[in-house]
Residue, then its C-alpha position, 0 to 999 in steps of 0.5 A: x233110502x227109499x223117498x225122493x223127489x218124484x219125477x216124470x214118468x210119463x214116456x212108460x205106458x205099462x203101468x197096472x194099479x190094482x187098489x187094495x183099499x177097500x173105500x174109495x180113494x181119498x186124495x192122495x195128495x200132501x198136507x197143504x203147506x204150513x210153515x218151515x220148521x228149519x231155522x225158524x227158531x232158535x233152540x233154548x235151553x227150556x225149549x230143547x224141541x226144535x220142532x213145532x210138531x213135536x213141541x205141541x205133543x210135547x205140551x201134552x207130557x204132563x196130562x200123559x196118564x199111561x203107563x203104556x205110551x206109544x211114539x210114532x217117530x217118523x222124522x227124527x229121534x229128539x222128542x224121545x228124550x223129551x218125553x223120557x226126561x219129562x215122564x221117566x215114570x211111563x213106559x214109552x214104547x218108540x216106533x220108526x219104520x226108517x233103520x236110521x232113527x232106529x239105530x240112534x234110538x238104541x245109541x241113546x236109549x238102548x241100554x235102559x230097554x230091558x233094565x230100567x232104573x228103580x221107578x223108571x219106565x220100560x222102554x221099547x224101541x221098534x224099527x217094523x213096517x207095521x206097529x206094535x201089536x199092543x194095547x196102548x193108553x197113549x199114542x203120540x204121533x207128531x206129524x210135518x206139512x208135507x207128509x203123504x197125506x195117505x200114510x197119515x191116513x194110514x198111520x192114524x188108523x193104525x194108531x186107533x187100533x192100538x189104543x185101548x178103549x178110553x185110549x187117546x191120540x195126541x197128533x200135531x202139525x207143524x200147519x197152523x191152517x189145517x184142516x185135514x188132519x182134523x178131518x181124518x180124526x173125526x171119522x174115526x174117534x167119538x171125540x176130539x179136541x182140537x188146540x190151535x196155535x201160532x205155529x201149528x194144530x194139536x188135536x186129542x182124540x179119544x177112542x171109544x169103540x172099535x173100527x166097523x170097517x178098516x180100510x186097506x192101503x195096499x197097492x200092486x202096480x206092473x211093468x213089462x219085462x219082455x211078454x211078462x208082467x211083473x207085479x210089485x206090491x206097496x204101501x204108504x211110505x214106500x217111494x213112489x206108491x201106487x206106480x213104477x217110478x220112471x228111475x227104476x224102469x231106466x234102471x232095468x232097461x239098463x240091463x240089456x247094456x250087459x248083452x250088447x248086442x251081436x256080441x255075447x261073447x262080451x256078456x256080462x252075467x252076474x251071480x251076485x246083484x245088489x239092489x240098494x234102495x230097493x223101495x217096492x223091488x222093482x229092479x230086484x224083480x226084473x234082475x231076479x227073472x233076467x238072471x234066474x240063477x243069480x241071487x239077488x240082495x235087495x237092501x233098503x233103509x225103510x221096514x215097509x220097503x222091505x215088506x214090500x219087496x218080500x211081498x212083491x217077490x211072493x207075488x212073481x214066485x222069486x226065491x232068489x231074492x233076499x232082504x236086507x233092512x239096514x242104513x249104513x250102507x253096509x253089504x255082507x260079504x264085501x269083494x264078492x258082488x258082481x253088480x249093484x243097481x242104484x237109484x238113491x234119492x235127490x233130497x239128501x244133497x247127494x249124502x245117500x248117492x255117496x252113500x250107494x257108491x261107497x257101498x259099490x266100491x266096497x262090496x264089487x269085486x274086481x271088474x264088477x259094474x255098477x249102474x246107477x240112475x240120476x237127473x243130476x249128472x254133474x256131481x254123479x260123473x265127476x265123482x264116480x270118475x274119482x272111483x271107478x273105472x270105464x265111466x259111461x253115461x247112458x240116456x234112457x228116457x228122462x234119466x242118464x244110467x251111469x255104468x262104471x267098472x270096480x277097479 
């Protein structure tokens, strides 16, 4: 729920960034653009990957030498079948922070995680904002043009501390004129082989001694809520790291449109607050001091945005706000919500914004509000029309809040 086109932010001056890192910054670009994997081949039945990245760590299956093997799945789930068809004698181990791919990793491999059939591997799948702490033989990490060079980063590192000495990383890129990657690995591992194709890069790195030095990709920003500044806290992966996006501070300027002013006895004043996509906790943080005896349900889809606003609540001393990692759009309790705060991203073709509406039509009780932050205003107008009440369309900045009303 959590990545979306980045707009701009630039009508808001109170942001804070205090780094964690402990180098100095690397850039913090992307990958530089390689070739678009959709539509660019067609799937066969002997090259089932649609993915270059992931056919290049594919080719690698057979020179796996385990037992333990560690998949970075951060783009989507086929590649596990892949290598459990090929090499039903490892123990692959299949990691995703996003609650989407873990749920179809446990449709199709769950069952087979605690009792494996005669000569088959273990499998484990986790869904966590970190990985696993184990020792592996093995990592495999298929990597996309595009991606947050600094979670890369981050992953990679990640990766080198959960190898065994001796240990290999096996990592693509659907780049064909990478260079960066390359980069990345010969600071870290004593040896690496790199492999490269028509369609993309594959390297073999291999680990022989420990990291003298970890570095950190933490990050805190702020924002003024009245004489108060609120910290919220980041991580690679996380939307918008490093800095309040300009959607969610629209967001929480929103809430004065509850107490209209000269007007309290029209006040709205929820005890029950949905943030859904709530990334680092931006909103839920503002809801949470606004509305100090409210509880707060921050719902997010990506591990480490939830580790997140964990941490962003610890760092302003909040107790009212609690998490919920999930990608169904699901809320407990339903018909019992006063308010839900939505900022759902740009990139889905509006599937995640239906997402976030359904999830306000079932969980707002009658007369509850809803308010929800866009560029788009077109498709969000006509649609919360269709199912809410009160539709209001309210410019904050760049951005248009629409505020409606549960029927």
């Amino acid at each position: 729920m959590n990545r979306k086109r980045r707009p701009s932010d630039d009508e808001f001056e109170d942001d804070l960034d205090l780094d964690f890192d402990d180098d100095d910054d690397d850039d913090d670009g992307e990958f530089d653009d390689g070739l678009d994997d959709d539509g660019v081949d067609q799937v066969t039945e002997d090259r089932p990957l649609k993915s270059f990245s992931d056919r290049l760590v594919a080719d690698y299956v057979g020179d796996l030498k385990g037992p333990d093997v560690l998949v970075l799945l951060m783009h989507g789930t086929t590649l596990a079948s892949a290598l459990r068809k090929a090499r039903p004698d490892l123990n692959f181990t299949f990691y995703t922070p996003e609650h989407f791919f873990f749920r179809t990793l446990q449709k199709f491999h769950g069952e087979s995680a605690d009792v494996p059939a005669d000569g088959a591997g273990k499998i484990t799948i986790v869904c966590s904002a970190d990985l696993p702490k184990a020792e592996f033989q093995e990592v495999v990490f298929p990597t996309f043009s595009g991606d947050s060079s600094e979670q890369a980063q981050d992953l990679i590192q990640a990766a080198h501390q959960c190898l065994r000495s001796g240990g290999r990383l096996i990592i693509s890129t659907n780049n064909p004129k990478d260079r960066w990657i390359q980069s990345q690995l010969k600071t870290l591992f004593s040896k690496v082989i790199v492999n490269k194709q028509k369609h993309g890069v594959s390297c073999v790195a291999t680990k022989s001694v420990p990291l003298k030095k970890v570095r950190g990709f933490r990050a805190r920003s702020a924002f003024r809520l009245g004489e108060r500044l609120v910290y919220c806290e980041s991580r690679p992966g996380v939307f918008s790291h490093r800095r309040i996006d300009g959607g969610a501070r629209a967001l929480i300027k929103s809430l004065a449109l509850l107490k209209p002013e000269g007007e309290p006895s029209k006040w709205f004043q929820p005890a029950r607050i949905i943030e859904m996509g709530c990334g680092c906790g931006a909103v839920s943080m503002a809801a949470a001091l606004e509305y100090p005896a409210a509880k707060i349900l921050a719902v997010d889809s990506d591990a480490r945005a939830i580790e997140s606003t964990q941490n962003s609540a610890k760092l302003n001393e909040i107790t009212t706000v609690e998490t919920l990692l999930t990608s169904d759009g699901v809320i407990p309790e339903p018909r019992s919500w006063d308010l839900l705060l939505g900022n759902p991203p740009y990139y889905s073709d509006y599937r995640i914004a239906e997402l976030f509406l359904q999830a306000a039509k079932a969980s707002l009780k009658t007369g509850g509000r809803i308010h929800l932050v866009t560029k788009l205003n077109d498709w969000h107008d006509a649609r919360m029309k269709q199912l809410f009440n009160s539709v209001e369309a309210h410019t904050i900045g760049e951005y248009t809040v629409f505020t409606a009303r549960q029927r």
